[in-house]
Structures are given as structure tokens and as C-alpha cells.
N, CA, C, O and CB atoms as a CASP TS submission, in Angstrom:
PFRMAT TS
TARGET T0000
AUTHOR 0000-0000-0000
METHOD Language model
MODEL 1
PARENT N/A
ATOM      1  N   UNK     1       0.814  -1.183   0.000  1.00  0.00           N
ATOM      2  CA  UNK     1       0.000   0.000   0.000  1.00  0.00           C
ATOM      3  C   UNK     1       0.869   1.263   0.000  1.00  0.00           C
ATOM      4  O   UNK     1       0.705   2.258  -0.706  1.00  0.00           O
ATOM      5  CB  UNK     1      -0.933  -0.011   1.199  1.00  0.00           C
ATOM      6  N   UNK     2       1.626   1.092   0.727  1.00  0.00           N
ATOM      7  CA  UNK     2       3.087   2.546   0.333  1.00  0.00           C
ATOM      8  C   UNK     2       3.335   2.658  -0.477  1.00  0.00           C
ATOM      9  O   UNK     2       3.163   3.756  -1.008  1.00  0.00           O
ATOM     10  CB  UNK     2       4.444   2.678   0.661  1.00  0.00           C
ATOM     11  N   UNK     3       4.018   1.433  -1.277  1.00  0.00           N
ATOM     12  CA  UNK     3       4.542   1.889  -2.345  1.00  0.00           C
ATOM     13  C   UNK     3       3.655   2.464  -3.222  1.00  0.00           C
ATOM     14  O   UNK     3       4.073   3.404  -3.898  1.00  0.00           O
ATOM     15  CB  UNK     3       5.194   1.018  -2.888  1.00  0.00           C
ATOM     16  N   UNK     4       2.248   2.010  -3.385  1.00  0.00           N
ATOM     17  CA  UNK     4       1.119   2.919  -4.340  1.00  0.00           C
ATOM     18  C   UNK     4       1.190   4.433  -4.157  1.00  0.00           C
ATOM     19  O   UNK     4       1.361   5.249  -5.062  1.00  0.00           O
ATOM     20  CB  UNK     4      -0.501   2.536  -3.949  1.00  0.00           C
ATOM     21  N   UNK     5       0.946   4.840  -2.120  1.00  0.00           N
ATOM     22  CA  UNK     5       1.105   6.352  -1.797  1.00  0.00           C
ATOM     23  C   UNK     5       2.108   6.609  -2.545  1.00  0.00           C
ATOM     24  O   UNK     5       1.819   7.299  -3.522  1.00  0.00           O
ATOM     25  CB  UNK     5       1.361   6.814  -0.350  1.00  0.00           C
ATOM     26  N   UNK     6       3.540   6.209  -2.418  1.00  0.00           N
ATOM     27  CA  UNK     6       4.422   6.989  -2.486  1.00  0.00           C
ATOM     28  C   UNK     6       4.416   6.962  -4.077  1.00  0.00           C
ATOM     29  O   UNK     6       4.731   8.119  -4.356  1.00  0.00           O
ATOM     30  CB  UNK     6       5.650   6.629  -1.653  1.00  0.00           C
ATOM     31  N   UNK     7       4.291   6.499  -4.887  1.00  0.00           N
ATOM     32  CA  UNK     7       4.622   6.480  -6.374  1.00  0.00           C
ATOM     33  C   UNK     7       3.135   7.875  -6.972  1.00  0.00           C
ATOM     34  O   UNK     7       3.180   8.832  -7.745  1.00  0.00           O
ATOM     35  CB  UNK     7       4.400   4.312  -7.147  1.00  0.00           C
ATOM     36  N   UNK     8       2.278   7.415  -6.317  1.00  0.00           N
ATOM     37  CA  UNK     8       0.831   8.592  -6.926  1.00  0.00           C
ATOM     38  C   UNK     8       1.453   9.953  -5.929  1.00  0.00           C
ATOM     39  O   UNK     8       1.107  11.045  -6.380  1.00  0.00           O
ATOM     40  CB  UNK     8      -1.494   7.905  -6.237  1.00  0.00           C
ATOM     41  N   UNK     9       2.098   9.999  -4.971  1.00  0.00           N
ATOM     42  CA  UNK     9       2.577  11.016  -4.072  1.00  0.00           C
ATOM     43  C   UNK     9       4.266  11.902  -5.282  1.00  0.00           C
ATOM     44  O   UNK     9       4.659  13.067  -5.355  1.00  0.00           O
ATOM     45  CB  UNK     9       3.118   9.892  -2.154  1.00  0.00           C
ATOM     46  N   UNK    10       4.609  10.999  -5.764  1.00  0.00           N
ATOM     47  CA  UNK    10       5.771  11.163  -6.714  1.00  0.00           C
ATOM     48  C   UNK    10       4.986  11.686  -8.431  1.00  0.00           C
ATOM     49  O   UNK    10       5.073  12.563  -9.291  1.00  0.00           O
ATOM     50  CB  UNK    10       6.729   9.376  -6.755  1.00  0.00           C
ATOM     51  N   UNK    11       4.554  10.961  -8.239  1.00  0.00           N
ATOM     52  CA  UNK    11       3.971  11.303  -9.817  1.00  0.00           C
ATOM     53  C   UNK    11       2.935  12.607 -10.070  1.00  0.00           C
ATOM     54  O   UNK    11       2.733  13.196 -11.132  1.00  0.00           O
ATOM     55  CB  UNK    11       3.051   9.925 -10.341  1.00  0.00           C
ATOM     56  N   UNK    12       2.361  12.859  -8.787  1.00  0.00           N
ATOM     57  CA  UNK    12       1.565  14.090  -8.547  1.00  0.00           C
ATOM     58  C   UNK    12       2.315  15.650  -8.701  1.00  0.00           C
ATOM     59  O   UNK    12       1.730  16.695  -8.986  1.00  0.00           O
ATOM     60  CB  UNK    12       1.037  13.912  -7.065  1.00  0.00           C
ATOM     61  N   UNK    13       3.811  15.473  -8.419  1.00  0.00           N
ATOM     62  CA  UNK    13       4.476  16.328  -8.367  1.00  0.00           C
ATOM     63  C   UNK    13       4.657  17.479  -7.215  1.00  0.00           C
ATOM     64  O   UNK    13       5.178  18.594  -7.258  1.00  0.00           O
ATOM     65  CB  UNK    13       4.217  16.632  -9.316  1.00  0.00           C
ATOM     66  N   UNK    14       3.962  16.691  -6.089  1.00  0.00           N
ATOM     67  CA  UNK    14       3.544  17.686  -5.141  1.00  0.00           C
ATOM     68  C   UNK    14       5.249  17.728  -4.152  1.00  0.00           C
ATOM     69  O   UNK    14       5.995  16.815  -3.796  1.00  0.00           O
ATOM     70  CB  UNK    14       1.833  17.047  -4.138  1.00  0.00           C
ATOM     71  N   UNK    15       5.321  19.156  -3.995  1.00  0.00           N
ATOM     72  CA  UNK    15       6.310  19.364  -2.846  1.00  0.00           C
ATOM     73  C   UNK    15       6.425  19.143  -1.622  1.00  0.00           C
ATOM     74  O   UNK    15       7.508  18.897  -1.092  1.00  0.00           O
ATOM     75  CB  UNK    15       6.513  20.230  -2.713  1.00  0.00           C
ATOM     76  N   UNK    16       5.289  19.203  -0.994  1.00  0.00           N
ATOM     77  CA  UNK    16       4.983  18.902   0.333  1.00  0.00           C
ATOM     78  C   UNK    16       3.543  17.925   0.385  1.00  0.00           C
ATOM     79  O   UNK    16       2.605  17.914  -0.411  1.00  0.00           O
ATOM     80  CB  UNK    16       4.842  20.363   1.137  1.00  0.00           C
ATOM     81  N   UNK    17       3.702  17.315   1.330  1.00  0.00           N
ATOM     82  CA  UNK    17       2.939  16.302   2.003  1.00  0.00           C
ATOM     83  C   UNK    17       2.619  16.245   3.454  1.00  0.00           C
ATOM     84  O   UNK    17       3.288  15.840   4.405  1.00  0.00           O
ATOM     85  CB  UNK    17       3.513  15.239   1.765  1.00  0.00           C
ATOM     86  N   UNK    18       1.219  16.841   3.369  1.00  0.00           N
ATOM     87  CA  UNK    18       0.579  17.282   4.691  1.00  0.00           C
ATOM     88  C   UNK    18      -0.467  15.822   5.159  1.00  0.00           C
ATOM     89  O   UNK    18      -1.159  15.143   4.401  1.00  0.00           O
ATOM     90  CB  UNK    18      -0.463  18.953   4.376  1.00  0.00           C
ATOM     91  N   UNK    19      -0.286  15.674   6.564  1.00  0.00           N
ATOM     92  CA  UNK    19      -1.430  14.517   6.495  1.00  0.00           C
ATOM     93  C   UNK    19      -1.636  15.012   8.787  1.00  0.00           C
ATOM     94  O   UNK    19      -1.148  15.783   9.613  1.00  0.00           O
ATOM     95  CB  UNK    19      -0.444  12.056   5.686  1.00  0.00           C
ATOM     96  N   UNK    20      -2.706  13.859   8.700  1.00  0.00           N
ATOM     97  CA  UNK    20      -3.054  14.453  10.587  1.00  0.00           C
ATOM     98  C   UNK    20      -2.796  12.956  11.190  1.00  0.00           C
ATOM     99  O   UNK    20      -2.844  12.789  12.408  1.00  0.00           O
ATOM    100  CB  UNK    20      -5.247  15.194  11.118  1.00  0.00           C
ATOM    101  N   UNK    21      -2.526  11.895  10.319  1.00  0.00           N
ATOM    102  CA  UNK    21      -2.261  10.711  10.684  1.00  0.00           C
ATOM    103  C   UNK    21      -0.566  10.571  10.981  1.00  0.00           C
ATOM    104  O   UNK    21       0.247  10.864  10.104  1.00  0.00           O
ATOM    105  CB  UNK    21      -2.851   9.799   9.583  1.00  0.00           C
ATOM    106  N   UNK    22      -0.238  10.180  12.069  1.00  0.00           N
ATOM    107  CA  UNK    22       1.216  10.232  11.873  1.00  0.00           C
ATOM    108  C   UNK    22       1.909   8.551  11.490  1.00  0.00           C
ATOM    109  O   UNK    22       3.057   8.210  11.207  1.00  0.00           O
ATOM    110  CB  UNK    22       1.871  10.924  13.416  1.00  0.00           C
ATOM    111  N   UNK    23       0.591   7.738  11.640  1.00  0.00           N
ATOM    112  CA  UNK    23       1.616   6.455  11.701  1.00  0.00           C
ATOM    113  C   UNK    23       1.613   6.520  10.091  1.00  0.00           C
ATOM    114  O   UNK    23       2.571   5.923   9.600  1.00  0.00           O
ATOM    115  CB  UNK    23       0.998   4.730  12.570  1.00  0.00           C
ATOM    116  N   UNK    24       0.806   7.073   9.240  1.00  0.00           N
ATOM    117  CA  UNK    24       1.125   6.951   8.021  1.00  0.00           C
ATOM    118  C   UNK    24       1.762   7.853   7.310  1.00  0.00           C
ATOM    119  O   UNK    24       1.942   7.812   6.093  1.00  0.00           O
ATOM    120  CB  UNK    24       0.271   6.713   7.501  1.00  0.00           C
ATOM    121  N   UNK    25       2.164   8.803   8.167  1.00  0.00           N
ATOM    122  CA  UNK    25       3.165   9.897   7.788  1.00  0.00           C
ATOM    123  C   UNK    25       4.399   9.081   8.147  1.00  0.00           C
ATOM    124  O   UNK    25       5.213   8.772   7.277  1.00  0.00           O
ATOM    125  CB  UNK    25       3.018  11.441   8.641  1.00  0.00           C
ATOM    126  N   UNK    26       4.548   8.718   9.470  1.00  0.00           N
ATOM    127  CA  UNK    26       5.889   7.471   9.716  1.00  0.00           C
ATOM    128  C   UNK    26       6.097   6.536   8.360  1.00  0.00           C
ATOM    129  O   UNK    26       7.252   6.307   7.999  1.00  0.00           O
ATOM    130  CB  UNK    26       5.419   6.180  11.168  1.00  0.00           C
ATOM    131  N   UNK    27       5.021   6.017   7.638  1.00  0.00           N
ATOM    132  CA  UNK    27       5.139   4.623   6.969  1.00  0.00           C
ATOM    133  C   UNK    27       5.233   5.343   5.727  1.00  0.00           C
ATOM    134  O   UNK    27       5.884   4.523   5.078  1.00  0.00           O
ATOM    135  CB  UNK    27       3.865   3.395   7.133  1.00  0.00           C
ATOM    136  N   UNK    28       5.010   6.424   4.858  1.00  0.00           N
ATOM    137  CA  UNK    28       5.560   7.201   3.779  1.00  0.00           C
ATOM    138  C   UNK    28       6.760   7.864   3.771  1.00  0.00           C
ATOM    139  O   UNK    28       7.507   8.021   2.806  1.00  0.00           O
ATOM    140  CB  UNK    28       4.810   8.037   3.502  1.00  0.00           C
ATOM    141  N   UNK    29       6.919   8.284   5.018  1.00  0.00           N
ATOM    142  CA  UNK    29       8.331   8.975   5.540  1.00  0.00           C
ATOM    143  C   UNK    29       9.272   8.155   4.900  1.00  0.00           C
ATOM    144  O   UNK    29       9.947   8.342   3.888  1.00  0.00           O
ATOM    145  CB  UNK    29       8.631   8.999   7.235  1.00  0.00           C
ATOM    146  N   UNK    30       9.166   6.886   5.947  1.00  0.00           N
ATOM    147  CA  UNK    30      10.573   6.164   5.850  1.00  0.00           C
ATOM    148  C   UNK    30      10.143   5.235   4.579  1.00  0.00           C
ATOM    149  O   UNK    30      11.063   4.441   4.385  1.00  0.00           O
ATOM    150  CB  UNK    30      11.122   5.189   7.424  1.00  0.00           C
ATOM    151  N   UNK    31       9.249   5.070   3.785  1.00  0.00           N
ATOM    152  CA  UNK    31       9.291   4.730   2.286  1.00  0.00           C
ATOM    153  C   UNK    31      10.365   5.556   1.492  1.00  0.00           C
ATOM    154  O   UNK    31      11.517   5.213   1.224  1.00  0.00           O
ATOM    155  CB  UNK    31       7.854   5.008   1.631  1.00  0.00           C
ATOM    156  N   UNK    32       9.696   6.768   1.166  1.00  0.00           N
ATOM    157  CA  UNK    32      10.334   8.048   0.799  1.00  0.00           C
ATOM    158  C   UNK    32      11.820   7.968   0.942  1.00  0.00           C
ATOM    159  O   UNK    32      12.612   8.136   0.014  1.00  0.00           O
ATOM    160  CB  UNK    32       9.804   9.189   1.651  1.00  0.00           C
ATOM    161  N   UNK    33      12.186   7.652   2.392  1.00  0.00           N
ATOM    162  CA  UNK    33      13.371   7.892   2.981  1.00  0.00           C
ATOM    163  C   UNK    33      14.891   6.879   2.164  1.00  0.00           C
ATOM    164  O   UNK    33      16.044   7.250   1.944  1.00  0.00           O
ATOM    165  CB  UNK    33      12.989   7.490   4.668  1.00  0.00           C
ATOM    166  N   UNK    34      14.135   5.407   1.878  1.00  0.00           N
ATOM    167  CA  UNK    34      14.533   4.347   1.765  1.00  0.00           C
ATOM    168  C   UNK    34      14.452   4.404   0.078  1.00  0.00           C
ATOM    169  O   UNK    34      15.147   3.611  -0.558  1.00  0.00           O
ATOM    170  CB  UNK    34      13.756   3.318   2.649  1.00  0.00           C
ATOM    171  N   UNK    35      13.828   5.095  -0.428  1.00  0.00           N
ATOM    172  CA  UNK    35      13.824   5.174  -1.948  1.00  0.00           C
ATOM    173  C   UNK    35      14.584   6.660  -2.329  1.00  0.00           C
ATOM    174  O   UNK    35      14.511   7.282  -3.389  1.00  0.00           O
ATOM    175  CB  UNK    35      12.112   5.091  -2.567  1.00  0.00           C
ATOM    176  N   UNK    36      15.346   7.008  -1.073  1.00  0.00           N
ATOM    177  CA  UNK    36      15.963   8.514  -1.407  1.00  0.00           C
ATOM    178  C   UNK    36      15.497   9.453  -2.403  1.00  0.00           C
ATOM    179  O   UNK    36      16.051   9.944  -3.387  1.00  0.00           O
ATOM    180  CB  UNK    36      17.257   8.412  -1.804  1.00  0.00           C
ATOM    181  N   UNK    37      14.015   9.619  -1.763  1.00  0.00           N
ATOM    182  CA  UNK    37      13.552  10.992  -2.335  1.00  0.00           C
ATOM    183  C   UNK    37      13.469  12.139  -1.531  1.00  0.00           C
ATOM    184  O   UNK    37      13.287  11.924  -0.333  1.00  0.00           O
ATOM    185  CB  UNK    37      12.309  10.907  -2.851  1.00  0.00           C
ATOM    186  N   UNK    38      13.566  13.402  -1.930  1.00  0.00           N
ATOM    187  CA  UNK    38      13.402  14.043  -0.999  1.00  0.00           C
ATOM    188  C   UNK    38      12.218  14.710  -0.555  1.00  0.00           C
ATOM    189  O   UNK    38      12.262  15.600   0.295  1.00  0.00           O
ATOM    190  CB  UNK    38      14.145  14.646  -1.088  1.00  0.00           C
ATOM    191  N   UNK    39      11.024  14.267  -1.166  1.00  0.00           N
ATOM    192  CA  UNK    39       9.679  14.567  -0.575  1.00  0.00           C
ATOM    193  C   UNK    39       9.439  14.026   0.809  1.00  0.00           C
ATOM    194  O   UNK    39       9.524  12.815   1.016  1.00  0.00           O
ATOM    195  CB  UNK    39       8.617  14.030  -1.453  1.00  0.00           C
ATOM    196  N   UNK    40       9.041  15.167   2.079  1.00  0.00           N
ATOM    197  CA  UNK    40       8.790  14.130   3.034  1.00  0.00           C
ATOM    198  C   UNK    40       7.367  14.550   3.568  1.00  0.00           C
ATOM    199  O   UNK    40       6.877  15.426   2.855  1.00  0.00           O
ATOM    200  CB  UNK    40       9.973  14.028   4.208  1.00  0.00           C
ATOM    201  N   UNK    41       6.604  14.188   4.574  1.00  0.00           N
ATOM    202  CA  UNK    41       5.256  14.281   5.021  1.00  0.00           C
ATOM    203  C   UNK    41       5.637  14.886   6.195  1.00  0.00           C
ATOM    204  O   UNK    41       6.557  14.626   6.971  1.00  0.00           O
ATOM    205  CB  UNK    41       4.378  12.985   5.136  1.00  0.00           C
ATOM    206  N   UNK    42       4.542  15.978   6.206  1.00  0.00           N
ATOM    207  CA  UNK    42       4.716  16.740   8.030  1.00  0.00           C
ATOM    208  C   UNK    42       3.045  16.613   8.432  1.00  0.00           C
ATOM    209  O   UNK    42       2.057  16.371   7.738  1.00  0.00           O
ATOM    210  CB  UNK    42       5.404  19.058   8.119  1.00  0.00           C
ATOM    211  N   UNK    43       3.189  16.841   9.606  1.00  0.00           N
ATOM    212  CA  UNK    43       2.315  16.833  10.503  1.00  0.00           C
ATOM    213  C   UNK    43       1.091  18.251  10.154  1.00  0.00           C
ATOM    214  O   UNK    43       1.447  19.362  10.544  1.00  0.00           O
ATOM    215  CB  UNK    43       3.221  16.880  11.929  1.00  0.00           C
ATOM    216  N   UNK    44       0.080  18.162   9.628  1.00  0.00           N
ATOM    217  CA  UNK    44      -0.754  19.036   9.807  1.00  0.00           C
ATOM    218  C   UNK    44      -0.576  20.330  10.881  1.00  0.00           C
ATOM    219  O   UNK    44      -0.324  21.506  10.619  1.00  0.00           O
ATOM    220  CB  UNK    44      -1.736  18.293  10.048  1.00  0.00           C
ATOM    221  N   UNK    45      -0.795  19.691  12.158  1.00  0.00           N
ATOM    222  CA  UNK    45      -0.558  20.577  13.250  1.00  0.00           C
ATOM    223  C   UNK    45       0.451  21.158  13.410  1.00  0.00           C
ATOM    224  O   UNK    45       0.344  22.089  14.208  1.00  0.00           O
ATOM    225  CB  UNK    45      -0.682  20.147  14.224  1.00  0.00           C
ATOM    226  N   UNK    46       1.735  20.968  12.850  1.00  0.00           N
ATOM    227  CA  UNK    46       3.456  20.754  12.793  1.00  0.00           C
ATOM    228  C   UNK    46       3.109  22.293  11.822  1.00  0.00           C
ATOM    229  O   UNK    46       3.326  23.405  12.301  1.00  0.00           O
ATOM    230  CB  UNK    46       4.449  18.816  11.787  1.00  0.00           C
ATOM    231  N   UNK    47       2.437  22.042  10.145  1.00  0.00           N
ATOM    232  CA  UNK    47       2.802  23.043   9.349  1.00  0.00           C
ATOM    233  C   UNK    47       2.039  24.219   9.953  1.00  0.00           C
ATOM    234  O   UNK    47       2.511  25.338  10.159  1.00  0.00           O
ATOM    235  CB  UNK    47       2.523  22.750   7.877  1.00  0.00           C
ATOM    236  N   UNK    48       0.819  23.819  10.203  1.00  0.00           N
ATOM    237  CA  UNK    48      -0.331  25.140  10.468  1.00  0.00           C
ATOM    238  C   UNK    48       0.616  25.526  11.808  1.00  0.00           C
ATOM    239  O   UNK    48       0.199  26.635  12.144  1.00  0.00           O
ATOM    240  CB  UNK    48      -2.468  24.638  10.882  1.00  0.00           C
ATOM    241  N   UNK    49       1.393  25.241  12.474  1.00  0.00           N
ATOM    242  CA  UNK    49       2.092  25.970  13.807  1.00  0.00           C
ATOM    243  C   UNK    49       2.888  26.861  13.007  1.00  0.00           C
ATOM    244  O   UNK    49       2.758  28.061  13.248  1.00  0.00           O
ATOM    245  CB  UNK    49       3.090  24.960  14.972  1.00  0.00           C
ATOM    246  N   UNK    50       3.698  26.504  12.090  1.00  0.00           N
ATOM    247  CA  UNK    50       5.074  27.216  11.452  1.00  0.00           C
ATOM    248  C   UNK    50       4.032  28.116  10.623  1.00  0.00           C
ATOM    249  O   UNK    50       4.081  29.331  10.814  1.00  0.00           O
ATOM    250  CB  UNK    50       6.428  26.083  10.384  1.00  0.00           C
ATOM    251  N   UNK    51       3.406  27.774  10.019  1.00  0.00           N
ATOM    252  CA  UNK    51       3.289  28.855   8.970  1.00  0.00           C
ATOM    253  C   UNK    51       2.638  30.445  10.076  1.00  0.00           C
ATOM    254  O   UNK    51       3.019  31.613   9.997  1.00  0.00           O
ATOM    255  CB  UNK    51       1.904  28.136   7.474  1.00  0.00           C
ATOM    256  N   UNK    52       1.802  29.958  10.814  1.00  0.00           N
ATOM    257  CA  UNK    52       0.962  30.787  11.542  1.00  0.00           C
ATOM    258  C   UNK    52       2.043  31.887  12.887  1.00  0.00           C
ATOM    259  O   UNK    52       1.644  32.683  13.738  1.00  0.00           O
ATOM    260  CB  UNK    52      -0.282  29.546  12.289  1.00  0.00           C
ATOM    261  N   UNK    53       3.314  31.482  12.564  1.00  0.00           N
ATOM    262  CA  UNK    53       4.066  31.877  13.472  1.00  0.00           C
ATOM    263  C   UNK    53       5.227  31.223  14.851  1.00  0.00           C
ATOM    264  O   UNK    53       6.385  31.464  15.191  1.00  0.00           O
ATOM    265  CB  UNK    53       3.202  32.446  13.796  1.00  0.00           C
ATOM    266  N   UNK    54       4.091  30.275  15.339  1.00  0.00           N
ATOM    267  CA  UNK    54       4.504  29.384  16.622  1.00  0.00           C
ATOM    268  C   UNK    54       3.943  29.949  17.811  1.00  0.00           C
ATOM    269  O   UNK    54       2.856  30.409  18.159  1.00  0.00           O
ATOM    270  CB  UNK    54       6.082  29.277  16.863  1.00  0.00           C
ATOM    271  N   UNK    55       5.100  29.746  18.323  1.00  0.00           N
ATOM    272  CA  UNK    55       4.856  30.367  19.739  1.00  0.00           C
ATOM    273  C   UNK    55       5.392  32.028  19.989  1.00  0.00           C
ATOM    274  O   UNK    55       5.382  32.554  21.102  1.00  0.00           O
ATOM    275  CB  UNK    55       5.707  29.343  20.839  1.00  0.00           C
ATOM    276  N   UNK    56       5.827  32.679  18.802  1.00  0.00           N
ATOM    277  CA  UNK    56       6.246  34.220  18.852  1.00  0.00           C
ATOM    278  C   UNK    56       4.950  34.753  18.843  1.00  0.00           C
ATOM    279  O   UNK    56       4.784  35.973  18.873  1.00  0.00           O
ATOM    280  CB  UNK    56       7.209  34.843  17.591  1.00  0.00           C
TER
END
């Protein structure tokens, strides 16, 4: 089932990869990781913190 994400995740052309699930952000991550691409998946809550500022 990864390898499907990660190949439609590759072929989509997308730069970033947002998701709220982390074990399947873990299980694309280290797909990704292991096929040395450099697309990786962040945490929903992770981007909407950074983009919105943080804690400043």
C-alpha cells in the first residue's frame, strides 16, 4: 500500500505532504526515505504551527 502512496505522491508532483495521521506519515516517511527521495510528510498541526508563526 506505500509503495502505491508513495509512487501517486511522486507522480503528482507535489512538494509537500501534509497529512493528521502520523503512523502513516511514519510509513511514507521512511518509504520516501529508503527510496531517497526528498519529498517528506509533516504533521498538519506541525505546518499550520510554522506557517501561523509558533509560539512568537
Amino acid at each position: 500500500m506505500v509503495a502505491d502512496k508513495t509512487r501517486s505522491l511522486k507522480e503528482s508532483g507535489a512538494h509537500k505532504v501534509l497529512s493528521a495521521d502520523c503512523g502513516c506519515l511514519m510509513n511514507i516517511n521512511g518509504s520516501l526515505e529508503k527510496q531517497k527521495e526528498a519529498l517528506r510528510g509533516q504533521h498538519l498541526a506541525s505546518f499550520l504551527w510554522q506557517r501561523t508563526g509558533g509560539a512568537q
